[in-house]
Backbone bond lengths (Angstrom), bond angles and torsions (degrees), N, CA, C in turn:
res aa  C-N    CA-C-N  psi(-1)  N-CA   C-N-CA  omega(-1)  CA-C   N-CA-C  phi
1 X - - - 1.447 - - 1.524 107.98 -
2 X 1.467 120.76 134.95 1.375 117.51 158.63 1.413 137.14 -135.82
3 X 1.117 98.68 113.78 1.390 108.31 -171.21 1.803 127.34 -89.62
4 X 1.427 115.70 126.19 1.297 113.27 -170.40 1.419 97.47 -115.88
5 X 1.454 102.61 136.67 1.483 124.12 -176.84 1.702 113.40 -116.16
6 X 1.453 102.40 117.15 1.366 120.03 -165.31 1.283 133.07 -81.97
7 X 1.094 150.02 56.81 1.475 154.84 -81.76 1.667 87.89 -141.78
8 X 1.326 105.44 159.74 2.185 125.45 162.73 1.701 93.98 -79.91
9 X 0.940 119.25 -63.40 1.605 112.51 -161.07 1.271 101.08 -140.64
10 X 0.954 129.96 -11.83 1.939 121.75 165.62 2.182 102.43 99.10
11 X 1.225 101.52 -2.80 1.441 96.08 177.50 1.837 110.19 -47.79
12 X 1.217 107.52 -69.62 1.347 102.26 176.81 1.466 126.19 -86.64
13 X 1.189 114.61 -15.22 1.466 125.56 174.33 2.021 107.30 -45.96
14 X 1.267 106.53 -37.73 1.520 101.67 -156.56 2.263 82.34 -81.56
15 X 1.006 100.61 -57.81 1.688 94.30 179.41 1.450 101.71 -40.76
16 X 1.385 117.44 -73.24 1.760 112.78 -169.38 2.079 106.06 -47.44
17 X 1.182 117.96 -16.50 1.180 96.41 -165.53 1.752 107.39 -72.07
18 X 1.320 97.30 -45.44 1.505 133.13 174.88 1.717 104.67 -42.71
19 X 1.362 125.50 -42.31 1.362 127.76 152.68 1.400 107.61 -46.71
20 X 1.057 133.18 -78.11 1.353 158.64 -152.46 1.678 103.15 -51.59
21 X 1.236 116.26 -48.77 1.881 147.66 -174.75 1.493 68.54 -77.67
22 X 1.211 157.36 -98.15 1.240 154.87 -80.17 1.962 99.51 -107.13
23 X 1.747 83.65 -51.76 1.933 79.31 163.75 1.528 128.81 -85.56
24 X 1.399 105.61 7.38 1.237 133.75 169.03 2.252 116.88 -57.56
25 X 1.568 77.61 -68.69 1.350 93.32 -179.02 1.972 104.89 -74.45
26 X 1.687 118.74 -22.73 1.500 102.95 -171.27 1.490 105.85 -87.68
27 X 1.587 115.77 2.89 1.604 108.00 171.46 1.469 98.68 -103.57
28 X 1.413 130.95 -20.24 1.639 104.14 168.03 1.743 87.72 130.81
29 X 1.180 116.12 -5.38 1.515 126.85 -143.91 1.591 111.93 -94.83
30 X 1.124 125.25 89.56 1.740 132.00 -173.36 1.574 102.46 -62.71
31 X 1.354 119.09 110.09 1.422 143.68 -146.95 1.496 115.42 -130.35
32 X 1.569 144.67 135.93 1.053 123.96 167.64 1.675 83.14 -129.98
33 X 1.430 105.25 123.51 1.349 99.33 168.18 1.961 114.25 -122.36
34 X 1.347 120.15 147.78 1.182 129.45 -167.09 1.599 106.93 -155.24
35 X 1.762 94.65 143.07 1.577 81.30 174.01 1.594 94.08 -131.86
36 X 1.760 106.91 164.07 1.291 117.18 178.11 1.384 117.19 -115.45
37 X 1.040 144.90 178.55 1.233 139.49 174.17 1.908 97.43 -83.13
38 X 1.478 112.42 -162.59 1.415 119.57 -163.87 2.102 92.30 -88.44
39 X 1.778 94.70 -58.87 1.390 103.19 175.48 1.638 114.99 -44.84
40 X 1.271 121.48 -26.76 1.829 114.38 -151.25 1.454 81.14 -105.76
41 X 1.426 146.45 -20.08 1.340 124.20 -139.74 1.351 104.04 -76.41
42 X 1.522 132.85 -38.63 1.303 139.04 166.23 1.237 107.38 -16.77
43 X 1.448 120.20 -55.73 1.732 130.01 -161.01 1.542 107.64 -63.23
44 X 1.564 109.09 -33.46 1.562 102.85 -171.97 1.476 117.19 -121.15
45 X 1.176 119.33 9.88 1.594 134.35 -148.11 1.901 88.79 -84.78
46 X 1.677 112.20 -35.35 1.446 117.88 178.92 1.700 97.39 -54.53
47 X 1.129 122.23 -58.43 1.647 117.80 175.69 1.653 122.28 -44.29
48 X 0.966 116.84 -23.46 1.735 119.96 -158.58 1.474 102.90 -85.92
49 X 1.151 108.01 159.28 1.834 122.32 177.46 1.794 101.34 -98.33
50 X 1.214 95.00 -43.60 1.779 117.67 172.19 1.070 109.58 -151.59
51 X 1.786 95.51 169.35 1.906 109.01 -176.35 1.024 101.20 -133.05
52 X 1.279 127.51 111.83 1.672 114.89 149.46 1.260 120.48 -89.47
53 X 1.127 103.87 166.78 1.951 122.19 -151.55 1.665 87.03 -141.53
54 X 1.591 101.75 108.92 1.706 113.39 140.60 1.108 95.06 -36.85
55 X 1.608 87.89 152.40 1.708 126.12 160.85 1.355 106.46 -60.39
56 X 1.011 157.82 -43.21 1.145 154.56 153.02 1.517 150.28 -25.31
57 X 1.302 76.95 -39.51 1.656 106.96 164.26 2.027 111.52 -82.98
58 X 1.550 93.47 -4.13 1.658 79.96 -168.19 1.286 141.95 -36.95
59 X 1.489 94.22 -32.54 2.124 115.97 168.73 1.492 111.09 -61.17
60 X 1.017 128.45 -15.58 1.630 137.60 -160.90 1.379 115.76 -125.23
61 X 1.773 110.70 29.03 1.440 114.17 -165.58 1.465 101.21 -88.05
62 X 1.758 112.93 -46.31 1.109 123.73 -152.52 1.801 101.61 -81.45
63 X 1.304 129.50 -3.43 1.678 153.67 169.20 1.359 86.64 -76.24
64 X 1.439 133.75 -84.93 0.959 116.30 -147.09 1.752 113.09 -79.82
65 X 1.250 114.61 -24.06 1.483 111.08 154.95 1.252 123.20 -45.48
66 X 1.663 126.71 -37.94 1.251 123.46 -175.96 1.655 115.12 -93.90
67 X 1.477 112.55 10.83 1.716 109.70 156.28 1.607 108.40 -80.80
68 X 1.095 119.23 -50.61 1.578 115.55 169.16 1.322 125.28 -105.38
69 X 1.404 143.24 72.21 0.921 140.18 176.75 1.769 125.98 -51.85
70 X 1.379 109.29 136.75 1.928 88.24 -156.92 1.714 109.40 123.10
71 X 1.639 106.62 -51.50 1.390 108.09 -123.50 2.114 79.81 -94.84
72 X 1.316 118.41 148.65 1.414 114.57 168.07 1.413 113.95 -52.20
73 X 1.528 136.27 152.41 1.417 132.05 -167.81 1.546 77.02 -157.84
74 X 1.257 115.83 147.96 1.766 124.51 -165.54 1.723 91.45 -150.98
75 X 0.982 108.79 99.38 1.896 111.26 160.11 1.660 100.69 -83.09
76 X 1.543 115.72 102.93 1.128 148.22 107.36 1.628 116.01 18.37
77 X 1.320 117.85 69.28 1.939 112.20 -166.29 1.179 96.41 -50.11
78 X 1.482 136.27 -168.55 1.510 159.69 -157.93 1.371 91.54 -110.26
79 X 1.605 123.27 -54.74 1.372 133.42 -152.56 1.705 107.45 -69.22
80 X 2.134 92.70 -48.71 1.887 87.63 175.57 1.493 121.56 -69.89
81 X 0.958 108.96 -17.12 1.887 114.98 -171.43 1.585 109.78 -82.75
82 X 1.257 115.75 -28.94 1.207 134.35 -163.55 1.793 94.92 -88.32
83 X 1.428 101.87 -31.92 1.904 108.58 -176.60 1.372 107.82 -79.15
84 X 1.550 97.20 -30.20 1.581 110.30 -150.16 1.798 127.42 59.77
85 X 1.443 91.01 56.16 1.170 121.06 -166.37 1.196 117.63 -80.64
86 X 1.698 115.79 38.10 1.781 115.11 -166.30 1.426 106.22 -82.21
87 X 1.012 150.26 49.74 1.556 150.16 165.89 1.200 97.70 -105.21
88 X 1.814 128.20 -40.51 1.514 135.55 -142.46 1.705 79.78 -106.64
89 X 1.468 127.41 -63.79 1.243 120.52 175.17 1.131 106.77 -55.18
90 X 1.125 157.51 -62.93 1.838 141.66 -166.26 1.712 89.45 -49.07
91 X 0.794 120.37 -72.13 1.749 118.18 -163.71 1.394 102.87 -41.17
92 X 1.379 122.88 -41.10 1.702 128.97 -167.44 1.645 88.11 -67.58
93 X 1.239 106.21 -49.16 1.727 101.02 -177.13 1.526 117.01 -42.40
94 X 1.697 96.13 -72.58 1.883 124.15 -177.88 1.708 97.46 -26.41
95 X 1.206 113.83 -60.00 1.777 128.24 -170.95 1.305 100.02 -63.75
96 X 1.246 125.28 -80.65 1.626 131.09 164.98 1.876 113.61 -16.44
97 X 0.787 127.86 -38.53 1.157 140.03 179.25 1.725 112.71 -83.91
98 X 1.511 111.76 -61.38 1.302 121.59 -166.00 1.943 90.02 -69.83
99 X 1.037 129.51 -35.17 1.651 114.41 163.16 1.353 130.72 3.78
């Protein structure tokens, strides 16, 4: 599975990914996770199974939906990102994907 995580500037993106890898490996689940900034995501979004999108990006959901149309796109609540809630987001992914 690979999941690309869509970040403003990657400050917290590279920590949250590392969650994400982390609930990755405690469900059993062979994972490549990466995040891009908003500008770069175009470049790698062809690689991804899904994308989640920081809260931040919320204005810029329906952009990055329309480089891959098809493809799962997951807006990221305020509340899990803010917890660092990647066990509940990896699963939103796993499902998002298995679709």
């Amino acid at each position: 599975m690979k999941i690309l995580l869509c970040c403003l500037a990657g400050v917290t993106s590279t920590l949250f990914s590392s969650k994400l890898k982390d609930a990755a490996a405690r469900k059993r689940v062979d994972a490549t996770v990466w995040s891009a900034s908003e500008v770069a995501v175009e470049y790698s979004i062809g690689l991804a199974d899904v994308v989640l999108v920081e809260p931040q990006l919320r204005s810029s959901i329906d952009k990055i939906k329309a480089l891959e149309p098809g493809k799962p796109v997951i807006l990221i609540s305020e509340e899990d990102f803010k917890n660092f809630n990647a066990m509940k987001i990896f699963d939103m992914a796993v499902e998002a994907v298995q679709k």
